[in-house]
N, C-alpha and C positions, 0 to 999 in steps of 0.2 A: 909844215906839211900836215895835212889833214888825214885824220885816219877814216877808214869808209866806217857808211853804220852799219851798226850789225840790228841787225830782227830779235826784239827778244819776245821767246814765246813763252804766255805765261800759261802753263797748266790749268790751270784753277779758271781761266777764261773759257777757257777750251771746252772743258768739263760741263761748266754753267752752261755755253752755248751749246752741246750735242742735249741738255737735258732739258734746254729751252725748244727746242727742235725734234724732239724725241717723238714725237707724234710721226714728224717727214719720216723719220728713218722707218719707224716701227710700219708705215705705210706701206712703203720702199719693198720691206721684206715681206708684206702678204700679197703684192703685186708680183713680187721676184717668187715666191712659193707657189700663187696660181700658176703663172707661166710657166713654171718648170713642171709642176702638178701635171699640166696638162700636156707639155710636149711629149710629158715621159708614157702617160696615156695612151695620148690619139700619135705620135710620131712616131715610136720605140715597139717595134717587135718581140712580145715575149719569147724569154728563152726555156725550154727545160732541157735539166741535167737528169739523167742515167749513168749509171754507174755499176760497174761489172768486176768480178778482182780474179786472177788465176796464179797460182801457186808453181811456180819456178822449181823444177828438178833439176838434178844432175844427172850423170849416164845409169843411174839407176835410182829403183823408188826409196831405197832405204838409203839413208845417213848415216853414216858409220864412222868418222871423222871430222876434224874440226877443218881438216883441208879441204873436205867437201861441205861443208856450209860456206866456207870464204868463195870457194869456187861458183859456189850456188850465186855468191850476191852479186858477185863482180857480173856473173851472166848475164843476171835481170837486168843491170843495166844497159847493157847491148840488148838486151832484147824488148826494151824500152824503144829502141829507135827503129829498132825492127817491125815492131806493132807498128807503124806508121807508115813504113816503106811501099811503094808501088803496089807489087805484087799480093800482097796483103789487102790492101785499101782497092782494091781494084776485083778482086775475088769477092770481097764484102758487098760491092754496089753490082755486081753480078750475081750471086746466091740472093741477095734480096730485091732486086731488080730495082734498083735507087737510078732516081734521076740526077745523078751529081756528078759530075767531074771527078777526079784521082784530085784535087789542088782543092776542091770544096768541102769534101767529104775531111781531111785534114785539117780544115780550117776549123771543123766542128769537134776535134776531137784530142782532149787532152791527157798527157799519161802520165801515172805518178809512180814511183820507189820510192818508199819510205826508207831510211837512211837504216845500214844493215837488215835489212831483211830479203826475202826473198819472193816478196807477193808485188804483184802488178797491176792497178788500176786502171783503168780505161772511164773516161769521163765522156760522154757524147751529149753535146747542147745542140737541140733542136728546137723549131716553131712548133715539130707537131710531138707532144710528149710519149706516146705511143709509137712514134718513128725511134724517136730518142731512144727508147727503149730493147727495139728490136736490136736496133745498129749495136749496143753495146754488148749486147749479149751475141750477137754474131762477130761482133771483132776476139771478145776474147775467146770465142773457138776457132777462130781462124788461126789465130797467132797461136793458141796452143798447138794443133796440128803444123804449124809454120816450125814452132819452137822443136817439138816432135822429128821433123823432117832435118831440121839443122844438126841438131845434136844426137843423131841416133838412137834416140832412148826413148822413153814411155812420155807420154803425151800428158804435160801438164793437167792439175787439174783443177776447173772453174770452181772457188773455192767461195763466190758468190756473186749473184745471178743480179742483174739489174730489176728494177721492180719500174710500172710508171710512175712518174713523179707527178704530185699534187700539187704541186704549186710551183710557179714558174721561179726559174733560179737567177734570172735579168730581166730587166734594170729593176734594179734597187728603189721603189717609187719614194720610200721614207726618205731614203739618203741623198736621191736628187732633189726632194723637195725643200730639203733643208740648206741644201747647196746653193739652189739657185734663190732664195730667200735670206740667207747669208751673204749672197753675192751683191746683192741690191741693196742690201741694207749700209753694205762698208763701201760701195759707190757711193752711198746719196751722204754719207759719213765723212769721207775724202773730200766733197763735193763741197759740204757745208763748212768743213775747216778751212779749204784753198781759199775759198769765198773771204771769209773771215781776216787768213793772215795777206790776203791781196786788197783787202779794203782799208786803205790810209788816209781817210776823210776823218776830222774832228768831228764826234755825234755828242761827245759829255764832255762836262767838268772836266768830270775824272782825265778826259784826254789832252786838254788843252794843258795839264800840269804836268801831267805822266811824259805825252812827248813835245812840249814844246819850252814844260819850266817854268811856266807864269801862273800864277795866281790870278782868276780871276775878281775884279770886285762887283761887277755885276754884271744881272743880265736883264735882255730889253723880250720881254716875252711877246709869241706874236699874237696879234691881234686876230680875233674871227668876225670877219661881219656878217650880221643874220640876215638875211635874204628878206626881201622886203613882202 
C-alpha cells in the first residue's frame, strides 16, 4: 500500500519568493491605502463628539455617609438608562426643535459611568459639531431635572458643559488607510504563495532532484534564432 504525498513546504522558499515579489505586494498596499484614503474621504460622513457630565445626588446636597455614596453610585446607574429613555429624548428634540426621531436622536448618543463614582457623561456624535453641541448640553439638563423629578431632591448638578469640538471624532482617516493598505498587501501575499505551493511544473535542476530523485547529467539548452 502506498502512502499519499505529503506537500512539504519549505520556508526559506517562501521567504525568497514574497522578497522576489516585494515590489507586487508593496504595490498592492498603496493601491489598497488610496482606495481606502479615499472612500474614507469622499464616502464617510464626518462625525463630531460633545460631551457634557452631571454629578448624581442623593435625597439631599450633602453626604454624610458612606451608605449614601454607595446609594449615589448604584443610582447613576439607573439613571444612565434613564438619560436615554423616551420621555427624556423626546423633550430634547422638542426644547431644541431637532429634526430626529425619539430612535435617531438615540442612535447618536452614548452614556458613560465611570466604575464607583457618581458623574454622568453624555457623548453626542453629530455631522454638524455645533448641533453636537447644543444636544449634549441640553440632554444633561433634561435628565437633571428628570433625575430631580424622580428622586425628590435637588437637581443634579452639570458639573461640565460640552464645548464645540474641532476636529471630527469619525472615521478614523489614519487607521482606515492603513487597514485597507494592509488588506491588499496580505491578499496579493496569499495570492503569490497559493500560486507558488499550486505550481507542480519542474522549472530547475534543483527540482527535478528535490522531487523526482534523479541526477541530472545534462542539459540540451534552447536555441534562439536571430531574425533575418
Amino acid at each position: 500500500m502506498q502512502k499519499d504525498d505529503e506537500m512539504e513546504i519549505d520556508l526559506g522558499e517562501i521567504f525568497h519568493l514574497l522578497m522576489n515579489k516585494l515590489w507586487i505586494i508593496v504595490l498592492c498596499f498603496i493601491i489598497g491605502a488610496t482606495l481606502a484614503f479615499g472612500g474614507t474621504k469622499l464616502l464617510i460622513t464626518p462625525k463630531y463628539s460633545a460631551s457634557s457630565m452631571i454629578y448624581i445626588l442623593t435625597k439631599t446636597t450633602s453626604v454624610t455617609s458612606l451608605a449614601d455614596i454607595q446609594m449615589g453610585t448604584q443610582l447613576t446607574a439607573d439613571f444612565e438608562i434613564l438619560a436615554t429613555s423616551r420621555p427624556v429624548l423626546e423633550e430634547v428634540i422638542e426644547k431644541l426643535n431637532l429634526d430626529y426621531t425619539y430612535e435617531e436622536l438615540k442612535s447618536m448618543i452614548q452614556t458613560d459611568n465611570q466604575t464607583d463614582t457618581r458623574i454622568l457623561r453624555f457623548t453626542v456624535s453629530d455631522a454638524n459639531a455645533k448641533e453636537a453641541k447644543k444636544i449634549a448640553n441640553e440632554l444633561a439638563d433634561v435628565t437633571a431635572e428628570r433625575v430631580a423629578y424622580v428622586m425628590s431632591s435637588d437637581k443634579p448638578k452639570v458639573v461640565e458643559e460640552a464645548v464645540v469640538p474641532k476636529y471630527p471624532s469619525s472615521p478614523n482617516t489614519k487607521k482606515n488607510t492603513a487597514m485597507g493598505g494592509l488588506a491588499f498587501a496580505f491578499v496579493a501575499a496569499t495570492v503569490i504563495v497559493l500560486r507558488y505551493l499550486m505550481n507542480d511544473t519542474i522549472q530547475t535542476e534543483e527540482d527535478i532532484k528535490k522531487y523526482l530523485g534523479l541526477h541530472m547529467l545534462a542539459a540540451i539548452p534552447t536555441e534562439k534564432r536571430e531574425s533575418i
